[in-house]
C-alpha positions in Angstrom: 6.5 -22.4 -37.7 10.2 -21.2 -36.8 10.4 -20.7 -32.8 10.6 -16.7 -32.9 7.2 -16.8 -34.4 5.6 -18.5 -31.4 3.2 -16.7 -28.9 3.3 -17.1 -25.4 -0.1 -19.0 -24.2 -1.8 -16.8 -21.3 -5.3 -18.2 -19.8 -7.5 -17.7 -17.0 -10.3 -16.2 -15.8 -10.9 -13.3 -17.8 -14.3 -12.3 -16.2 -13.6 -11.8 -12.1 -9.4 -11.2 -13.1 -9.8 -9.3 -16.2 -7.7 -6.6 -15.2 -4.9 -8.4 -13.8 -4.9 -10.3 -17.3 -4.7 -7.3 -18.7 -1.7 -6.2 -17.3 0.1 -9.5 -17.5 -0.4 -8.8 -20.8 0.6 -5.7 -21.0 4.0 -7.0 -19.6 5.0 -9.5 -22.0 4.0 -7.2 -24.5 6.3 -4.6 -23.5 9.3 -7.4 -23.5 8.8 -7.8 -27.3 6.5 -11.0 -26.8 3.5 -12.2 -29.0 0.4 -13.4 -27.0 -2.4 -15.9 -27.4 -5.0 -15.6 -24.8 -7.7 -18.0 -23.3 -10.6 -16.7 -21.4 -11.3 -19.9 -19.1 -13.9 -18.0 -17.0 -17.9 -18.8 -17.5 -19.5 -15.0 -16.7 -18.4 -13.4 -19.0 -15.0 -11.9 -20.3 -13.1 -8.6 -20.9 -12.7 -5.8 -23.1 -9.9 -4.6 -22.1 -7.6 -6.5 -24.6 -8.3 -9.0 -27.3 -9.3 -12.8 -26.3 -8.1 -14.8 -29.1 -10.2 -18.5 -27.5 -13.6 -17.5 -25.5 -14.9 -19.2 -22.8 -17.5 -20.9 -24.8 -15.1 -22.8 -27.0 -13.0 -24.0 -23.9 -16.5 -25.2 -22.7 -17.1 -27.0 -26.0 -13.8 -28.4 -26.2 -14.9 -30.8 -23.1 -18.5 -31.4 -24.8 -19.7 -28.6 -22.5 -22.2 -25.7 -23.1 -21.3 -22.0 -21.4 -24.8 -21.5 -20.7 -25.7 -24.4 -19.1 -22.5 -24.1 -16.7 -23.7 -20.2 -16.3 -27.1 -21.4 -15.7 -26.5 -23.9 -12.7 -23.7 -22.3 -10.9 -22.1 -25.2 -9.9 -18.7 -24.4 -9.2 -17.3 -27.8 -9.3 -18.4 -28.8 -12.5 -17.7 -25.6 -13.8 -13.7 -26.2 -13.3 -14.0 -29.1 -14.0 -15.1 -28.8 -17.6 -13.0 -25.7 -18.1 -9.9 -27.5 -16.8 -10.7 -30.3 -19.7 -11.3 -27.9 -22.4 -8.6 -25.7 -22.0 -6.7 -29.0 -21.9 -7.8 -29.9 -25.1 -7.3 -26.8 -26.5 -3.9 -26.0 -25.2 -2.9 -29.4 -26.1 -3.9 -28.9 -29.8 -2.3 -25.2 -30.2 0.9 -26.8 -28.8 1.1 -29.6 -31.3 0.3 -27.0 -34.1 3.6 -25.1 -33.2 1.7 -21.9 -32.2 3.3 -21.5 -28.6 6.7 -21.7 -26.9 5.3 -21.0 -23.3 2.1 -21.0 -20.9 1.6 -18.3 -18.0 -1.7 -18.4 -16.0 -2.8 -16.7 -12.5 -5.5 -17.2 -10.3 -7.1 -18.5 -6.8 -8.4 -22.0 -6.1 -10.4 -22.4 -9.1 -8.2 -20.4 -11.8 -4.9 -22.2 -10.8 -6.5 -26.3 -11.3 -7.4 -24.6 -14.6 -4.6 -23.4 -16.0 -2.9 -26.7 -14.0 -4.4 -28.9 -16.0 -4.4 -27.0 -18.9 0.0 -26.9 -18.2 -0.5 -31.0 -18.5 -0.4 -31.2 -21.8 2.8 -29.2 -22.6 5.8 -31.1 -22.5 9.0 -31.2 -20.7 11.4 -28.3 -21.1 8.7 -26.2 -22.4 8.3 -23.0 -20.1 5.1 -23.4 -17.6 4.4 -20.9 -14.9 1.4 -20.2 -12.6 1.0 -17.2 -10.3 -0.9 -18.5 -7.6 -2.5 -17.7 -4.2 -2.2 -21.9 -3.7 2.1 -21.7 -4.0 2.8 -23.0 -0.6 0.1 -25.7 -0.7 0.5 -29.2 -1.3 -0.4 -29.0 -5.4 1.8 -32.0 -6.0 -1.3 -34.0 -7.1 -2.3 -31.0 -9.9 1.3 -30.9 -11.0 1.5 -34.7 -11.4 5.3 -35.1 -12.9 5.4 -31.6 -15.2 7.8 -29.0 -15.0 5.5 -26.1 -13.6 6.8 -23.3 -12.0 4.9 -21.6 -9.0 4.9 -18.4 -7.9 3.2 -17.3 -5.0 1.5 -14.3 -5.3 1.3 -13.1 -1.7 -2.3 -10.9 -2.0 -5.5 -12.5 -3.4 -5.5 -12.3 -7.5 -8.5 -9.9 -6.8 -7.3 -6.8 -8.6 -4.1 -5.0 -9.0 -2.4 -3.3 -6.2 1.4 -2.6 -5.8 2.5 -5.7 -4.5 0.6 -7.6 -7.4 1.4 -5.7 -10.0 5.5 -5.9 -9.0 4.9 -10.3 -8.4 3.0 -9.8 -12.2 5.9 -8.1 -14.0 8.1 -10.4 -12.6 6.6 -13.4 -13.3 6.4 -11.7 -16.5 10.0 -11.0 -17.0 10.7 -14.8 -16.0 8.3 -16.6 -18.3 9.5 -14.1 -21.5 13.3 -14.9 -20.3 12.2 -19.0 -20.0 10.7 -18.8 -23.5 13.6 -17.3 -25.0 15.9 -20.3 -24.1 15.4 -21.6 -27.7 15.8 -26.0 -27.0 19.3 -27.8 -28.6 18.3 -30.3 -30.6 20.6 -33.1 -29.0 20.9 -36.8 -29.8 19.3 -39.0 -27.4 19.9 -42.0 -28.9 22.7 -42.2 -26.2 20.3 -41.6 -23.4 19.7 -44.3 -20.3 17.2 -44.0 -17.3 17.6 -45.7 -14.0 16.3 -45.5 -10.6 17.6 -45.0 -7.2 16.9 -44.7 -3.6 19.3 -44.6 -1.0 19.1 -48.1 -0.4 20.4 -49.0 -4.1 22.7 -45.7 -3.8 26.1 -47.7 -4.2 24.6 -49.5 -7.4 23.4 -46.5 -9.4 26.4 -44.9 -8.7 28.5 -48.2 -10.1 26.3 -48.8 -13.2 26.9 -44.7 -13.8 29.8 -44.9 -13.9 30.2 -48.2 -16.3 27.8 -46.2 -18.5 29.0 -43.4 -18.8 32.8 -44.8 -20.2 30.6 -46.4 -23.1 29.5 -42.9 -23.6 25.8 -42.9 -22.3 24.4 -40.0 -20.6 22.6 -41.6 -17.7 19.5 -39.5 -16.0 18.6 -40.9 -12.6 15.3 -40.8 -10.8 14.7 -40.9 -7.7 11.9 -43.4 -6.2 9.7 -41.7 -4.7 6.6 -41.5 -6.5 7.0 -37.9 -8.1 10.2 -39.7 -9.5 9.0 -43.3 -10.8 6.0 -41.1 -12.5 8.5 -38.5 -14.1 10.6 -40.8 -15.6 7.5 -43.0 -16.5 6.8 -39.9 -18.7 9.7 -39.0 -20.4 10.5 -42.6 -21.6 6.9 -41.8 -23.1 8.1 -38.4 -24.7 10.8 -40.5 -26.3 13.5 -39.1 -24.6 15.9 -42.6 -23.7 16.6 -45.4 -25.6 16.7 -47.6 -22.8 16.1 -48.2 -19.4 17.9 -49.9 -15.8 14.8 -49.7 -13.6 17.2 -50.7 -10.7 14.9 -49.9 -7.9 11.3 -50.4 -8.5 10.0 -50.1 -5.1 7.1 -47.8 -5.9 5.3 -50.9 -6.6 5.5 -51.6 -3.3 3.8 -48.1 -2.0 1.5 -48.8 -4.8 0.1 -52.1 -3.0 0.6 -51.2 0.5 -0.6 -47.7 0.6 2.8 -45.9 0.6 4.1 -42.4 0.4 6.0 -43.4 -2.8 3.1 -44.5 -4.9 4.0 -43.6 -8.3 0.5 -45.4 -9.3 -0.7 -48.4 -11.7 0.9 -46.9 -14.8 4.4 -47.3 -13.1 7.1 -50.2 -14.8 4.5 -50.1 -18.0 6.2 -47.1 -20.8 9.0 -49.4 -21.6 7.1 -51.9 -22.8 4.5 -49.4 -24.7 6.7 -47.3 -26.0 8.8 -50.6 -27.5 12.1 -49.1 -25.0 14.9 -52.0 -23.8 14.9 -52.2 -20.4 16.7 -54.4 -17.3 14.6 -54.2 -14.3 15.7 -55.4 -11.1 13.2 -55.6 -7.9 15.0 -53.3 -5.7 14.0 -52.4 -2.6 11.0 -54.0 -3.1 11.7 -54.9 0.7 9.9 -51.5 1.8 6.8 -49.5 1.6 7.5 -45.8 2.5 5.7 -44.0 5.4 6.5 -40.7 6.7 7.1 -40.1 10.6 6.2 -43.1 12.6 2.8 -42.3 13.7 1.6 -41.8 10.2 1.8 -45.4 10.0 -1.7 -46.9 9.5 -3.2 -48.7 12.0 -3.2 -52.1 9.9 0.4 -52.0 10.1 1.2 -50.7 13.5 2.0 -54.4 14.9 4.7 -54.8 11.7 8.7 -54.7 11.1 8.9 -51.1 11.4 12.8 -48.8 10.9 13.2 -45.4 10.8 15.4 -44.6 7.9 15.0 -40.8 9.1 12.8 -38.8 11.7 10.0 -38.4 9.0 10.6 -41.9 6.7 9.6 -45.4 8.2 10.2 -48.5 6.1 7.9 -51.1 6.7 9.6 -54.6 5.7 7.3 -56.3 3.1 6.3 -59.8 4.1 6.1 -63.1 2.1 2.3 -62.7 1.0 3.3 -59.4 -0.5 6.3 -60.1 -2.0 4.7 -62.7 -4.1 1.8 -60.8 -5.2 4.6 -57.3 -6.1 7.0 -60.2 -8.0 3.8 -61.5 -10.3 3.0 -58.0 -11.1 6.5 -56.8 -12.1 7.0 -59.8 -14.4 3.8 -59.2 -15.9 4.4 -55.3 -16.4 7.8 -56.5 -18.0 6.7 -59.4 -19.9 4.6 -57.2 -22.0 7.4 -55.6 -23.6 7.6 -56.0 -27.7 11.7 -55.5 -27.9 14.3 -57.6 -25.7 13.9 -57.3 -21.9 15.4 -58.6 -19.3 15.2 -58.8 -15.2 17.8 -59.9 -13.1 17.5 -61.0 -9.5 19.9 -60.2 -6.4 19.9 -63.5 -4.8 21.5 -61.9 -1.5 19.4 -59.0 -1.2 17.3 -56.2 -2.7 18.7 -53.1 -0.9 21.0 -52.0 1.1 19.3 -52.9 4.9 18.1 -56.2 2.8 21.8 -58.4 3.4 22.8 -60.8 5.7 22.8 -58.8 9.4 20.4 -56.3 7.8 17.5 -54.8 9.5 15.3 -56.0 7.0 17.1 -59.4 6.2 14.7 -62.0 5.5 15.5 -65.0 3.0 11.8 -66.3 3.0 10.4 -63.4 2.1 12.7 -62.6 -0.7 12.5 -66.4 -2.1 8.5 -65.4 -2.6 9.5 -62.0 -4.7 12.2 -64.1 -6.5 9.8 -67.2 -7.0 6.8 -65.5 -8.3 8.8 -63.6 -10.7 10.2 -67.1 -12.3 6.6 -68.7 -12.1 4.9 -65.4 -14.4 7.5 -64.0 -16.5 6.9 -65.2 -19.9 9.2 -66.6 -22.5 10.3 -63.4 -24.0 12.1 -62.3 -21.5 15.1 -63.0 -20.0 15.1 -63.6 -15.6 19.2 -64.0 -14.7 20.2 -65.0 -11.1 22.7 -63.4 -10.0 24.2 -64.8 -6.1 24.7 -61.1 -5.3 23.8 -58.6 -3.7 22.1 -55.3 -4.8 24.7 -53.1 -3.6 28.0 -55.0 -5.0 30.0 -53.7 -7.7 30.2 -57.0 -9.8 26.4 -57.2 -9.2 26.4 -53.8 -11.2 29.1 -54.7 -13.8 26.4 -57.4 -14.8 23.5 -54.7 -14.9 25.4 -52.9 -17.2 26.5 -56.0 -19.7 22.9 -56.5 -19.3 21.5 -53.8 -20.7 24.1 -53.1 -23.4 23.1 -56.9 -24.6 18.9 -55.9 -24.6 20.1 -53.1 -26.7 22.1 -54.5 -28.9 19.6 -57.1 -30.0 16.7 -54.6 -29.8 18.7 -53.0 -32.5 19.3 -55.8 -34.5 15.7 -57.1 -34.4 15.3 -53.0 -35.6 17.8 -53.3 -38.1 16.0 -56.8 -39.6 12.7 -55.7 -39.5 13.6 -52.5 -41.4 14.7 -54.3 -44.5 
């Protein structure tokens, strides 16, 4: 289906909002849009324009019945099988090529809807919610996808003046979005790496070494929303390699941290058959916010305030061993060459000799239990460096240009 002939995708709750839908509608309409429509409320719908999925198919698409969920009245299930079947659904009208952009509105229960219905539309392609939950925390519902939000100031209960200007607007803006037709562009010259402030001066080095042998380098930035982001575009194919430079979000992940990026995070490389270098930096810290939002458990521990509302927690020996076993694990899986080289002098930039969060023991338990589980098929190099020094990042770089050159010769062989 050539991109002019796709439809922008508009769901929500067609039975309490059905007016408000309708005039959405009406707006995108008027801006010389197609639209698909999906009624994701359970009492009923509207006649005020055509629904092209009823709520009774985006019940069945989660192995849900309509009138069992209108029977019991229990809200919470009721979103919750909605938000799986318009999932589905919008998942599988996406990968048929029938739409180019998502718009939804609603309160509590309409926006985790049309949410998690925005989950399964990938990066670059237009998502926008008009929501009475905007300036709430929904970093949790938005997970690491590009959705816009849009406050919508009054309650989605109706139009009135000041809704209907925030609905042509956000009308306006998703029609404008969906009109930015996406350049095909070759990625095959595309690296991910990840940063923190603490491994600031390497990024910036290994960059800059990258960039002359004319890679485009896309940096993420550690803190959870990051490591999970660029978890999922190495998933959507997007690089052909990876310098995971500062995996520290394995240490939130253990410890309880701020920057918890989850289980999933250091494991798309190795599913998605991606070279990668991986080096544990700043695997010294787990992230809290201001200092007395640090649990109890910890209170008595090496504590530094990196800002007013960040406090590092130094990880100890016990810790480090159990965070260097899992990140040679997580690597060691990978099918295609890998490698993960070891900063003998530190793992970030308060983690050198004089440093706040110098401590040799712990580090020789990090750097010990990676030797002891990282398998055969992958390379550990010890470097007697520090994170943060430029040859240390000149060797990153010959590093990784080496994984993917025999990645692509083991390519190149098993193509013949």
């Amino acid at each position: 289906m050539a991109f002019s002939d796709k439809s922008i995708l508009v769901l929500g709750c067609f039975d309490t909002k059905g007016d408000v839908f309708a005039y959405l509608r009406k707006c995108i309409l008027a801006r010389g849009e197609s639209v698909l429509t999906i009624n994701t409320g359970i009492f009923g719908s509207t006649d005020s324009f055509p629904v092209d999925f009823e709520s009774d198919q985006v019940a069945a698409e989660a192995g849900g019945d309509i009138a069992e969920l209108r029977q019991h009245r229990d809200r919470g299930r009721a979103i919750d099988v909605m938000g799986k079947g318009a999932s589905r659904l919008v998942g599988r009208l996406y990968a048929e090529g029938k739409i180019k952009a998502v718009i939804g509105t609603g309160g509590g229960g309409g926006t985790y809807i049309a949410l998690s219905a925005m989950q399964q539309i990938p990066f670059g392609v237009p998502k926008l919610c008009l929501t009475t939950l905007a300036t709430k925390d929904l970093s949790r519902q938005i997970g690491d996808k590009d959705i816009m939000l849009i406050p919508s100031v009054v309650d989605v209960a109706g139009t009135n003046h000041i809704l209907k200007l925030l609905v042509e607007q956000a009308a306006a803006a998703i029609c404008a979005m969906a009109n930015i037709e996406p350049v095909s562009e070759d990625a095959s010259r595309c690296i991910a790496i990840s940063m923190f402030g603490n491994t600031t001066a390497c990024v910036d080095k290994c960059t800059e070494l990258l960039q002359k042998e004319g890679y485009e380098v896309l940096a993420f930035h550690a803190t959870g929303v990051g490591g999970k982001t660029m978890e999922s575009l190495i998933r959507e194919g997007v690089f052909d390699a990876v310098l995971d430079i500062t995996t520290t979000e394995l240490a939130d992940d253990l410890c309880g941290g701020i920057c918890n990026a989850g289980p999933e995070r250091l494991t798309a490389a190795a599913d998605m058959g991606i070279p990668q270098v991986v080096v544990p930096g700043c695997m010294d810290m787990v992230n809290f916010a201001h200092l007395d939002t640090v649990p109890a458990p910890y209170a008595h521990r090496h504590l530094y305030s990196w800002a007013p509302d960040v406090t590092l927690m130094r990880t100890d020996a016990h810790e480090n061993a159990i965070l260097g076993e899992r990140l040679a694990r997580k690597v060691g899986r990978s099918p295609v060459p890998a490698s993960i080289v070891l900063p003998l002098k530190g793992v970030s930039q308060v983690d050198s000799e004089g440093g706040i969060f110098y401590d040799p023991a712990a580090d020789k338990a990090l750097f010990n239990a990676i030797r002891e589980h990282t398998p055969d098929n992958v390379e550990v190099t010890e470097a007697d460096m520090h994170i943060n020094d430029p040859a240390f990042a000149h060797l990153l770089v010959a590093t990784l240009l080496g994984v993917v050159q025999k990645a692509g010769q083991a390519a190149a062989i098993e193509r013949r």
